[in-house]
C-alpha distance (Angstrom), angle and dihedral (degrees) to the residues before:
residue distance angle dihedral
X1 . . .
X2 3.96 . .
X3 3.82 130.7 .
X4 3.65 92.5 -107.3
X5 4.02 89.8 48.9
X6 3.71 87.9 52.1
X7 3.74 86.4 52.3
X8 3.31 93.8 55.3
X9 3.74 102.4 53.1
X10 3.41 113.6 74.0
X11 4.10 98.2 -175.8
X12 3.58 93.3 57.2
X13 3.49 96.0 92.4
X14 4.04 93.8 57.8
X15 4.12 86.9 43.2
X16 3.58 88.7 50.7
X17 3.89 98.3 46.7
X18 3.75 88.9 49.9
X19 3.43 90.9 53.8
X20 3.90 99.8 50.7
X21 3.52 94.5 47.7
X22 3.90 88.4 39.6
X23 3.93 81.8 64.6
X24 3.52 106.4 41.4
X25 4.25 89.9 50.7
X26 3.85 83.3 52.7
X27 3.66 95.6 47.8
X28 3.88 91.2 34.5
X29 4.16 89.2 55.4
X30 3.75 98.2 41.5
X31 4.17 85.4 66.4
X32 3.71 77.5 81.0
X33 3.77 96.9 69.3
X34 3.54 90.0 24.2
X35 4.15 83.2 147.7
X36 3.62 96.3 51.3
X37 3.62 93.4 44.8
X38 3.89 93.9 55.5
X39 4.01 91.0 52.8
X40 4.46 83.7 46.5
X41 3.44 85.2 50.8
X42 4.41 101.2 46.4
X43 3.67 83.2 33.7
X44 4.12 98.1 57.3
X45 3.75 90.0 43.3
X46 3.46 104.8 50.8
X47 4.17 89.4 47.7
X48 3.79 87.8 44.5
X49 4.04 92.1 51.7
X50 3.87 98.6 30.8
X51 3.46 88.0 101.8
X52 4.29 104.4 53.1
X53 3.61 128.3 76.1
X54 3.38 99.0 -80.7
X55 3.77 101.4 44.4
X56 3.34 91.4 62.7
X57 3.85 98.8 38.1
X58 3.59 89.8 57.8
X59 4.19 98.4 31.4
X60 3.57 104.7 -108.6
X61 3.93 90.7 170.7
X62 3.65 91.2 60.6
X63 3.99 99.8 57.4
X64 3.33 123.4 100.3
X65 4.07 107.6 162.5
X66 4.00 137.6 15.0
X67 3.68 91.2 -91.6
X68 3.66 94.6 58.0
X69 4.05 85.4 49.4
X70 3.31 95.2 57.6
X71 3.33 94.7 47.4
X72 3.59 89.4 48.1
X73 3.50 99.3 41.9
X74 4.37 132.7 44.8
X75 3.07 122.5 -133.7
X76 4.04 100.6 -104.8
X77 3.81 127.2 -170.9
X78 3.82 118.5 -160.0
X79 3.41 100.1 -77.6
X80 3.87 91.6 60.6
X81 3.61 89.8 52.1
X82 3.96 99.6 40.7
X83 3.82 87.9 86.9
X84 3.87 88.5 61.9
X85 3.61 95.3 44.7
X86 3.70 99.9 52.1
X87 3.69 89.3 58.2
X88 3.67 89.3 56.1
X89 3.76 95.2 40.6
X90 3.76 83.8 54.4
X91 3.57 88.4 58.8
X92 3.93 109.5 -95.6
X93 4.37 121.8 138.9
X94 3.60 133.8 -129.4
X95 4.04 103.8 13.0
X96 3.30 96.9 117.4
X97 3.36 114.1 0.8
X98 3.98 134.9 26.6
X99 3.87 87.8 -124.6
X100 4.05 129.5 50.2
X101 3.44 116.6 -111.4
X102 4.23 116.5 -104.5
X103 3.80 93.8 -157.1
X104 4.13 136.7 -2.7
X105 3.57 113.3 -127.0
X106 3.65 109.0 -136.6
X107 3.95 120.6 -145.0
X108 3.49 125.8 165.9
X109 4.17 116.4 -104.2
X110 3.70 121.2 -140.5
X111 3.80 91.3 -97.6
X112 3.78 87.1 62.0
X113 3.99 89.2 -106.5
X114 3.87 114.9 130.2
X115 3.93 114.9 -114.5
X116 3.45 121.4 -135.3
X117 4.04 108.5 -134.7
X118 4.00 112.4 -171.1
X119 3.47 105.3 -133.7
X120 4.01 110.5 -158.1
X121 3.96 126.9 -165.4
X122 4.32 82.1 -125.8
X123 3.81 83.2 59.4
X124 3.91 98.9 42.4
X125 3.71 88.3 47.4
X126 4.15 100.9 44.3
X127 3.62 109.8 18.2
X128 3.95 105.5 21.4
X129 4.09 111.0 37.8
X130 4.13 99.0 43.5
X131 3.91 85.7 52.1
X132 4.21 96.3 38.2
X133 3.36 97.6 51.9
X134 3.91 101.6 43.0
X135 3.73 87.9 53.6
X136 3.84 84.9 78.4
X137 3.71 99.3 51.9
X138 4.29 97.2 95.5
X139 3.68 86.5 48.5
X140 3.31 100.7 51.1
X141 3.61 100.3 33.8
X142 3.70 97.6 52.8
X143 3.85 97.7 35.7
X144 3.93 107.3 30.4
X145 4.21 88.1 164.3
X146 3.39 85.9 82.8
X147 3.75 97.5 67.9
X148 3.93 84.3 46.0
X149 3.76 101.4 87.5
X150 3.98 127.5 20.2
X151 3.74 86.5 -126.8
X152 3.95 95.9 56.0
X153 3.28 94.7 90.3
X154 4.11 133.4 63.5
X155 3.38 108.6 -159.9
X156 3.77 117.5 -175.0
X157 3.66 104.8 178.6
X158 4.00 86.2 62.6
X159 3.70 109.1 110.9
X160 3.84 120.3 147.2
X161 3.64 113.1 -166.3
X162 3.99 106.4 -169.7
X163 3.63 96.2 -158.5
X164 3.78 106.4 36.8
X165 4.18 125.9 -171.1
X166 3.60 111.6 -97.9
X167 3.44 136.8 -141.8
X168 4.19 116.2 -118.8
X169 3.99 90.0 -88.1
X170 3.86 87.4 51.0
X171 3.59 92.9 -108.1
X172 3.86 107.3 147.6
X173 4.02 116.0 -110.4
X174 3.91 119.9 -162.1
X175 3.55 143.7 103.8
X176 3.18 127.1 -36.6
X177 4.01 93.9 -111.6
X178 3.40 94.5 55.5
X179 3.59 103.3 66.0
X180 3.76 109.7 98.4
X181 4.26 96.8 -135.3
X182 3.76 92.7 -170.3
X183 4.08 93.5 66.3
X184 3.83 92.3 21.1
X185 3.70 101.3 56.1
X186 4.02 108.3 1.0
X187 3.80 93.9 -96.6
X188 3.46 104.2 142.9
X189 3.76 97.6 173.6
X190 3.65 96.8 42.8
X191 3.65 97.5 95.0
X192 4.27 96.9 116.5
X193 4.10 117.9 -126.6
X194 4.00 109.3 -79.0
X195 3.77 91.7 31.7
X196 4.02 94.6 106.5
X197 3.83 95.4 41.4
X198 4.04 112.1 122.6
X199 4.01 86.6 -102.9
X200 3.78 92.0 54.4
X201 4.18 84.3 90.8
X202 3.20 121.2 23.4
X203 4.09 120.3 -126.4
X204 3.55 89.9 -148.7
X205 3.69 137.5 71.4
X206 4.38 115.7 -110.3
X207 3.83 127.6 159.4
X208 3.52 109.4 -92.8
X209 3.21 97.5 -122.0
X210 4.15 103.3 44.8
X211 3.34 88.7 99.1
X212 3.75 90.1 169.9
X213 3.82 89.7 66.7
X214 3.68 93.4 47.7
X215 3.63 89.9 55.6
X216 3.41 82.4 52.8
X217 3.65 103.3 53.0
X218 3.69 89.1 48.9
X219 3.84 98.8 57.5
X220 3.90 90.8 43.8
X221 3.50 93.9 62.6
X222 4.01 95.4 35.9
X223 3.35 95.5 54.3
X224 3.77 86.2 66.9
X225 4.11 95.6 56.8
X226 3.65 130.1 73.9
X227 4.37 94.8 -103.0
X228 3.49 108.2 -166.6
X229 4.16 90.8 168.4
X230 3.55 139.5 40.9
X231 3.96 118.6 -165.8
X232 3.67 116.0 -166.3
X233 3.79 111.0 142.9
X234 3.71 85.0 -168.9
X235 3.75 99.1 77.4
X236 4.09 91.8 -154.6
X237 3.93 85.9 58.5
X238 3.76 87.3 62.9
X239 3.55 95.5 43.7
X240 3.46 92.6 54.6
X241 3.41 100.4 62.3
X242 4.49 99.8 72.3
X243 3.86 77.3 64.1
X244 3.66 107.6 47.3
X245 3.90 81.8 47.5
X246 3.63 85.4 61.9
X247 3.65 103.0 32.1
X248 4.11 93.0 48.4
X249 3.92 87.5 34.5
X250 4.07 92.4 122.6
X251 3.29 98.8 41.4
X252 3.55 98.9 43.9
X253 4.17 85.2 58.4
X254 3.29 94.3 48.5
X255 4.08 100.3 50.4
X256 3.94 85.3 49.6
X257 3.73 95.2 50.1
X258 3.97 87.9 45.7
X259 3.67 100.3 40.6
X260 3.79 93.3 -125.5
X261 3.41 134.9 136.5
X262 3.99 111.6 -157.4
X263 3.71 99.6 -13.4
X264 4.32 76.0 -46.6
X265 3.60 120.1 137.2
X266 4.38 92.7 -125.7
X267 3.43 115.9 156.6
X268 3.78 138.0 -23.1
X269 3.63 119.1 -48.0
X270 3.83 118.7 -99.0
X271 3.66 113.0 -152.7
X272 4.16 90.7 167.0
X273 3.58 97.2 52.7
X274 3.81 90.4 49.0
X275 3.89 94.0 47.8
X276 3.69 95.6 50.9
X277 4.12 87.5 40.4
X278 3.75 79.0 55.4
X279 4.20 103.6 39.5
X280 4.20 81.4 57.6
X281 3.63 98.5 44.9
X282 3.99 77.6 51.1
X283 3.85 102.9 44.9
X284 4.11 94.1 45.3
X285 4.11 96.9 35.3
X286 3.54 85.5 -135.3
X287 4.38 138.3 60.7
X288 3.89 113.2 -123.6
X289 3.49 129.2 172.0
X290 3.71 96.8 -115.0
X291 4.12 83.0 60.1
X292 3.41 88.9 56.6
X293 3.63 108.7 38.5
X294 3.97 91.0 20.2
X295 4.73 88.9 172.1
X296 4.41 87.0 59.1
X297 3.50 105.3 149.9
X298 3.70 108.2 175.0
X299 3.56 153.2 -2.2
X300 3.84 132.6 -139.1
X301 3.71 120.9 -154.5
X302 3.99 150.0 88.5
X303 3.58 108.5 -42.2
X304 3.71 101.1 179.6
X305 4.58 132.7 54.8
X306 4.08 100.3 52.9
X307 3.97 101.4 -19.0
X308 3.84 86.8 68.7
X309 4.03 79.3 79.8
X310 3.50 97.9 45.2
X311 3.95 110.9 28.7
X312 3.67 95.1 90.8
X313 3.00 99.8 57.2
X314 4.19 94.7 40.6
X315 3.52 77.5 59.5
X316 3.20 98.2 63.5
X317 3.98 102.0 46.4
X318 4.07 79.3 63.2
X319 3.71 92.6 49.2
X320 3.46 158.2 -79.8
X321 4.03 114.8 -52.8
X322 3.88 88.9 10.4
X323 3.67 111.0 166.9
X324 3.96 119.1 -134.2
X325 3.95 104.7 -153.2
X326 3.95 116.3 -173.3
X327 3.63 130.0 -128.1
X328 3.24 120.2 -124.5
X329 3.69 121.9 -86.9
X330 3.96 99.5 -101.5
X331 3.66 137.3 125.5
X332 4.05 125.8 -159.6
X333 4.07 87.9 -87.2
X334 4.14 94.9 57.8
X335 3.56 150.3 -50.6
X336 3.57 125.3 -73.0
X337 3.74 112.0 164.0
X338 3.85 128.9 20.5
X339 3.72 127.9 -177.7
X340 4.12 119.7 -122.4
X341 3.71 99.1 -177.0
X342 3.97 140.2 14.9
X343 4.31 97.6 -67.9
X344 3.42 108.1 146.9
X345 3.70 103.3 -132.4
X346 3.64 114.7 6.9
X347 4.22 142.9 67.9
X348 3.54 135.5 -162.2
X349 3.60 121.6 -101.3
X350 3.38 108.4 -89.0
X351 4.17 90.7 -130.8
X352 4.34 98.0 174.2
X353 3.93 91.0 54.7
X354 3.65 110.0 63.1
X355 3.68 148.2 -3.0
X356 4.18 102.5 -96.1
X357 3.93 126.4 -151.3
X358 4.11 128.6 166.7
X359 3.78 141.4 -152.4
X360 3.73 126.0 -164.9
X361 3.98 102.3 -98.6
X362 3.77 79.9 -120.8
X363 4.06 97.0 67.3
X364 3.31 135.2 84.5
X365 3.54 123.4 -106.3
X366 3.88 100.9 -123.1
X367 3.88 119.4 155.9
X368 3.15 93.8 -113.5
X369 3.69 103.8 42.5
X370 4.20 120.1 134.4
X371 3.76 111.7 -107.2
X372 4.04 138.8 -155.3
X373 3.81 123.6 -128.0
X374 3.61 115.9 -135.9
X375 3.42 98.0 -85.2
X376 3.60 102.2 53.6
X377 3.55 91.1 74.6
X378 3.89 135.7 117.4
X379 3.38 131.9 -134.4
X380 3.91 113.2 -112.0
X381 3.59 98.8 21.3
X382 4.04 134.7 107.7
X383 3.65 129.4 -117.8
X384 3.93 135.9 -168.3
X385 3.81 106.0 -137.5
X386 4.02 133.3 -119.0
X387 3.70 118.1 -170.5
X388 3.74 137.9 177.9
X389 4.06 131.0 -160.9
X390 3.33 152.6 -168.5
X391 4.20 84.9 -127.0
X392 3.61 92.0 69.8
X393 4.27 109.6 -93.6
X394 3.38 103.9 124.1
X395 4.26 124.8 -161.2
X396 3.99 76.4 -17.4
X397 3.74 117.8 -177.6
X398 3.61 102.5 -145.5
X399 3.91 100.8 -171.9
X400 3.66 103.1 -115.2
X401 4.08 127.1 108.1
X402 3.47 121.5 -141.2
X403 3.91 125.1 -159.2
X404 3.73 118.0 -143.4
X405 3.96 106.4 -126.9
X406 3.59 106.2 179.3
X407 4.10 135.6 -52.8
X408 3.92 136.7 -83.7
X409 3.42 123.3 -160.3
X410 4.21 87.6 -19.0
X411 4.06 90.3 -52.9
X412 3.71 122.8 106.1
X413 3.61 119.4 -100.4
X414 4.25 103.3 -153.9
X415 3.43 133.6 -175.1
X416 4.43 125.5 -145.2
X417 3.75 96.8 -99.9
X418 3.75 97.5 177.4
X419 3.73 143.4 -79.6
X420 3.54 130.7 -51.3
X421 3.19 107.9 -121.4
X422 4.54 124.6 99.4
X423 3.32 147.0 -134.2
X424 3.53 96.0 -137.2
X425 4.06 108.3 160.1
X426 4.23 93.7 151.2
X427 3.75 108.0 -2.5
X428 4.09 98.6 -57.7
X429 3.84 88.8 118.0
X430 3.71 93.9 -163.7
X431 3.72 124.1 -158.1
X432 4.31 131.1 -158.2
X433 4.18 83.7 -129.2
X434 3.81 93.8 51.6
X435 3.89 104.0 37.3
X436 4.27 88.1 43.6
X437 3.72 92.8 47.4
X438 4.07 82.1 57.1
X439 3.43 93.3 49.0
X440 3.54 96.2 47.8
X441 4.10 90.2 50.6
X442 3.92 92.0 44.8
X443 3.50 91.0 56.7
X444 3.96 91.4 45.7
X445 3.87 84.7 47.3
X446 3.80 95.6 48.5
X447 4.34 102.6 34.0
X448 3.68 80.8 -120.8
X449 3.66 116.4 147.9
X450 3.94 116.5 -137.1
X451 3.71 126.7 -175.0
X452 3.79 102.3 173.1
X453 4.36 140.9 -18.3
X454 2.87 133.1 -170.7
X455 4.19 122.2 -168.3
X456 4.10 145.9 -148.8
X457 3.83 146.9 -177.5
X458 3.44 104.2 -108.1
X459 4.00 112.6 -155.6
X460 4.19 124.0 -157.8
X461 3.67 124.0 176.0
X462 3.70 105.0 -105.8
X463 4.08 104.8 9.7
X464 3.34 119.0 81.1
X465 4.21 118.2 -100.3
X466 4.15 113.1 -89.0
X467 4.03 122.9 179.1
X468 3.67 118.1 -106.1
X469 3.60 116.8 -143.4
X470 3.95 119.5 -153.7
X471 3.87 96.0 -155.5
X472 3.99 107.9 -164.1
X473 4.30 103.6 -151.0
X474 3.73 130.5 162.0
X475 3.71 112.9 -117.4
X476 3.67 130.5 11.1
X477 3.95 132.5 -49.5
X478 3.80 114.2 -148.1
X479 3.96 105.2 -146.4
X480 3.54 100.9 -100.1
X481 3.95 90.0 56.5
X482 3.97 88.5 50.9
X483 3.73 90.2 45.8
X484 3.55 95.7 57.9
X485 3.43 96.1 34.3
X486 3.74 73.8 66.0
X487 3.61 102.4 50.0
X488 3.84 88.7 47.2
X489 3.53 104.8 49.9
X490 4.06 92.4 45.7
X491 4.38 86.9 53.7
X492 4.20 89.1 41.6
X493 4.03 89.3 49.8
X494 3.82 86.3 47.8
X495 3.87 97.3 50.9
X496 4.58 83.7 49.1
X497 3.21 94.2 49.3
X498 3.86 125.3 29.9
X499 3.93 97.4 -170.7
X500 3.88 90.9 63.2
X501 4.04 88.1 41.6
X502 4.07 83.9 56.8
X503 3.86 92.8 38.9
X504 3.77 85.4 57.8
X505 3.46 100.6 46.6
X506 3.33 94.7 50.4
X507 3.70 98.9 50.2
X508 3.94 99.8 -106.5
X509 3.61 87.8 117.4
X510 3.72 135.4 29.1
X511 3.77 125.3 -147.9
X512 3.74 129.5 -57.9
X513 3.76 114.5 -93.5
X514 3.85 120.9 -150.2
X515 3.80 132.1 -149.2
X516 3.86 118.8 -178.3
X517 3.46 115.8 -142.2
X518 3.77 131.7 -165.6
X519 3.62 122.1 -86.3
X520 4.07 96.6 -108.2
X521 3.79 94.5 37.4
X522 4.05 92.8 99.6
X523 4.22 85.7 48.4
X524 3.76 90.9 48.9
X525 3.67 89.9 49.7
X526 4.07 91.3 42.6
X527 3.77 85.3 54.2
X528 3.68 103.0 53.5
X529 3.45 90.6 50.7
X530 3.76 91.5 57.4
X531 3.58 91.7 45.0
X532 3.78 92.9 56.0
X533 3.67 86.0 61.2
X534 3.87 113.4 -92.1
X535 4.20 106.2 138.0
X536 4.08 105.2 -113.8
X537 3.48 101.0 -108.5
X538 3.76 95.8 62.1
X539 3.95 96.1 48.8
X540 3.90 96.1 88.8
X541 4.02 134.6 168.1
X542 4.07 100.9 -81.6
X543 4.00 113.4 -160.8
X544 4.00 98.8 -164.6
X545 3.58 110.1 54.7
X546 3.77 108.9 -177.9
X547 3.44 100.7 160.2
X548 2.83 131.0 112.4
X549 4.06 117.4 -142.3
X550 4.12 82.0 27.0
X551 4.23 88.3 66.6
X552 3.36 98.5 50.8
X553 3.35 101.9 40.1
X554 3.85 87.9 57.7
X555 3.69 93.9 44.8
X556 3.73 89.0 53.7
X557 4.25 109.3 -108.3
X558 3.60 94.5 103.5
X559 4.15 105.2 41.7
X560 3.83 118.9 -172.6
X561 3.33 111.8 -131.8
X562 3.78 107.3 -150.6
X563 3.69 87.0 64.2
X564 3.08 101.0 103.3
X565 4.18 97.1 39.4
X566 3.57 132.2 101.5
């Protein structure tokens, strides 16, 4: 379905309600039989698959329960898997799944690489939709004006791309928000809030991958509409946008006043917007969303990992009583949480979409490692996720931890925690969840405000290696605040994480070193790496910085210079 077809349907919006909250009930009321749903869900898959490559490689007819799975079945990551999917990227049926994939979802890998996830209509229609649409239900049931006007909504993750890159078989590959589900898969009503709004496709011609400029484009024209919602999934995408208010300020004026759109003759100039755009830039010294779009009601993104430090106050720059609501807990390969009510952080597990297995954070994710089921686990702690689908990924470690916040209805509600991967230079094995947890209870110890960090080994001749936090803060620290800062942060990343507290007391590693950074230094860096061509959603807040040329250009010795261009 198009913008202008949404336009022209004026009952969508009540089909569309009934259909989220149709969802979330069913997904809400399966938590009941949470059990029986898990043994539906292993049992539809394996007689759906039984039949490819890999069903019969690994004996799908002959499993009856999870235990036989897993001993049927490793635990695989993407890399095991990759040499699977290539053959059915290349154009080959039934290896993994019964049914060929319509599109790949790309998502970037840990080596910076872009995955290819096959994306069946079995999955759309049994793992995917149920999960997707629910997702919306808080939003829409607590703030229905945003389904009132196409323009209501800001939706960043919204980027058609009319003539997508393909896979060998022709199959398109991109991100998950760029697959049109109404044409794709028969979804008419898929099409998410802000996806019809006069931004959604843009009336003038831009290189398709200047994503800068798009962004651009996109906040010209909303700044002119009444936004009352900004979805951005990707928490850093709606933290980016107080800056680019500021950063595009001028220009943004001047396109308004001129009725262009990129140097474009667009509409008819208007002088009184721009005036009272500039009387508040004026009166308040400074642009912030809530100036601009002064009736915001809500936004719609990760609320956990590194924007746990910095969504208050993000809230704030859109207004006063501003509600944060999370996305659900889902990566491009499936769903695993989804929120049913207005909980700041955490969803219910989504129990009808895929076969669910844990590990303790702490292990290692070997193929052959012992799992939990769902309800074998404790409150409070963090778990590395292993899920199983009808499209194909089987006992698939997908790279994210969860944390278990509390229990609805028996079934654990979890929260994204952070990725799986660790800073491990001599035994510390670091993870994002432990290390931002410290950060967040150093600055509570301290009355320091942090917005964002960032970290590194640091390496001298002759001393042994420490980590070297860049700590991005508003305001000044006097040296005695950064010192202990310092001191604090080094004991609260011991208490998290006992291998570091070991490596430190042995001498392994030597004490954490702090460097305040300005209070836009993370958005610079988040902007260069959009302008050098990586799509929005996939530029995300990294902990571990290793790199090189990445370090210090955040910390401000290597500027970019098309920062600040658009």
């Amino acid at each position: 379905m198009t913008s202008a077809d949404l336009r022209s349907d004026p009952d969508r919006a009540r089909r569309y309600r009934d259909r989220v909250f149709g969802e979330r009930e069913n997904l809400r009321s399966a938590l009941a039989d949470a059990r029986g749903h898990q043994q539906r869900v292993l049992t539809e898959l394996l007689e759906h698959n039984a039949g490819t490559e890999y069903g019969r490689a690994h004996s799908f007819t002959a499993i009856r329960s999870l235990d036989d799975f897993r001993k049927a079945v490793p635990i695989n990551d993407y890399a095991a898997l990759a040499p699977w999917i290539d053959r059915m990227a290349a154009g080959e049926s039934n290896v993994l799944s019964a049914d060929d994939p319509v599109v790949y979802f790309t998502s970037s890998g840990t080596t910076g690489d872009h995955k290819k996830i096959p994306v069946t209509r079995s999955f759309m229609r049994r793992t995917f939709f149920p999960f997707y649409y629910a997702a919306w239900a808080p939003l829409i049931e607590h703030f229905p004006d945003v389904l009132e006007r196409p323009d209501a909504v800001l939706n960043l993750k919204h980027d058609p791309r009319p003539a997508p890159p393909t896979t060998a078989s022709g199959r398109p590959h991109v991100g998950a928000s760029q697959v049109d589900f109404g044409s794709r898969f028969g979804e008419p009503l898929s099409a998410e809030p802000g996806t019809s709004a006069p931004w959604a496709e843009l009336a003038v011609p831009v290189e398709e991958n200047d994503h800068l400029e798009k962004t651009y484009l996109r906040l010209r024209l909303a700044v002119e509409s009444d936004v009352r919602c900004v979805i951005g999934i990707n928490p850093a995408m709606v933290a980016a946008v107080p800056h680019q208010l500021n950063l595009w300020w001028p220009r943004l004026v001047k396109e308004i006043r001129d009725g262009t759109l990129g140097g474009v003759p667009y509409r008819s100039p208007d002088p009184e917007r721009a005036a009272t755009l500039e009387r508040l830039a004026d009166h308040f010294g400074t642009v912030r969303p809530a100036h601009v779009w002064p009736r915001m009601r809500a936004l719609f993104c990760w609320t956990t990992g590194m924007a746990s430090l910095y969504m208050q106050r993000l809230r704030e720059e859109f207004g006063t009583g501003v509600a944060a609501l999370p996305a659900p807990v889902a990566a491009s390969e499936g769903p695993v949480g989804v929120p049913f009510d207005r909980h700041g952080s955490a969803g219910s597990l989504v129990v009808t979409a895929s076969v669910y297995e844990f590990l303790d954070a702490e292990s290692d994710l070997r193929p052959d490692a012992p799992t939990l089921t769902f309800d074998e686990l404790e409150t409070g702690r963090d778990y590395h996720v292993v899920f199983s689908h009808i499209g194909g990924l089987y006992r698939y470690a997908v790279g994210d931890v969860v944390r278990v916040i509390d229990r609805v209805g028996g079934v654990p509600r979890v929260e994204y925690a952070g990725r799986s991967t660790r800073s491990d230079a001599v035994g510390e094995r670091l993870r994002d969840a432990q290390v931002i947890r410290a950060l967040a209870a150093t600055a509570r110890g301290t009355g320091l405000d942090v917005t964002n960090a960032a970290c590194r080994v640091h390496r001298t001749d002759g001393a042994a290696p420490h980590y070297e936090f860049a700590v991005a803060a508003p305001g000044e620290w006097s040296v005695r605040e950064t010192d202990r800062f310092a001191a604090l942060l080094d004991d609260s990343i011991g208490r998290e994480a006992p291998a570091y507290a070991t490596a430190r007391s042995s001498g392994r590693l030597g004490p954490v070193a702090v460097r305040r950074v300005d209070g836009d230094a993370f958005l610079r860096d988040w902007q260069s790496r959009v302008a050098s061509g990586i799509r929005p959603t996939q530029v995300k807040d990294r902990l571990f910085r290793q790199d090189f040329a990445s370090w210090e250009r955040l910390t401000g010795t290597a500027r970019v210079g098309r920062e600040g261009q658009a």
